[in-house]
C-alpha positions, 0 to 999 in steps of 0.5 A, spaced: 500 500 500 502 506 498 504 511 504 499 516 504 495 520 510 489 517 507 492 510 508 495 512 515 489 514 517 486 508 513 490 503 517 490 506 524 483 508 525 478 503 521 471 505 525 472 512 523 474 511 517 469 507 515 464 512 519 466 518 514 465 514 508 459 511 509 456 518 511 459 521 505 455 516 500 462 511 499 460 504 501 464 500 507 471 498 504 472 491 504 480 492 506 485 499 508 487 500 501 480 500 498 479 505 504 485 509 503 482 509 496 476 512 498 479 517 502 483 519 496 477 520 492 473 523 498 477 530 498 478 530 490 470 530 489 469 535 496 476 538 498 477 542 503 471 540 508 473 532 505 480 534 509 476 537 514 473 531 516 479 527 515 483 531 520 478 530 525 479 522 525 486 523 524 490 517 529 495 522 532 489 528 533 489 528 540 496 528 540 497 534 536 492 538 539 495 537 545 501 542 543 498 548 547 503 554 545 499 558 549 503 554 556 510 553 553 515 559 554 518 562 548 521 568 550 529 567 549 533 570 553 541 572 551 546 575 556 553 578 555 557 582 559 554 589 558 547 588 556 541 584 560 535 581 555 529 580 558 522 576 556 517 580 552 513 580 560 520 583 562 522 578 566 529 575 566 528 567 564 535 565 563 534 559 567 528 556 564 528 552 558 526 554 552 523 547 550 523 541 553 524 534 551 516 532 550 514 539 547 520 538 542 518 531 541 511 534 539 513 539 535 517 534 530 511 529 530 507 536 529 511 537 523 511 531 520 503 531 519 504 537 516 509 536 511 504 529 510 498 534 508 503 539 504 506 532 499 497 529 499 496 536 496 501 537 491 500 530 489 492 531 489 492 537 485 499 534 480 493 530 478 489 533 475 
């Protein structure tokens, strides 16, 4: 099978793969290739809101939405002998990492999927 996000998402999540399908008219897929084929013809029929729904049965979504920005502290902060930098809030967190291990790990699975929907893009629309 061809390495997609349809068939990742095929493979890895069966009941919601067959739930979009079927409510979208496609009939039960007798195997994941058949599914990710489906999928695939899915979003070229319906395209954006069929990404929506994809996304929204996507293995990795709660992972991914777990990645709150808002809780992690980006400021960096650079010191020399003369000059003090300090956060946008003004406080002084050189001792604080910036990332740690967890965020970063996310972040880079994150960006996996992102890369993967980018490459199924490029692929749909060179098909046309």
């Amino acid at each position: 099978m061809k390495n997609s996000i349809y068939s990742y998402v095929a493979a890895n999540n069966k009941p919601g793969t067959i739930q979009v399908l079927e409510a979208n008219g496609f009939p039960t897929p007798d195997n994941p290739m058949d599914a990710s084929l489906m999928l695939a013809q899915f979003v070229n029929e319906d395209k954006d809101d069929a990404l929506s729904e994809i996304a929204s049965i996507h293995p990795d979504r709660d992972l991914i939405l777990s990645f709150d920005s808002s809780n992690q502290d980006m400021s960096f902060n650079f010191k020399n002998d003369t000059v003090e930098h300090l956060s946008a809030k003004g406080e002084d967190n050189s001792s604080k990492k910036i990332f740690n291990e967890q965020s970063l790990n996310v972040l880079i699975i994150a960006g996996a999927v992102v890369a993967s929907l980018s490459l199924v893009g490029i692929i749909v629309t060179l098909k046309k």
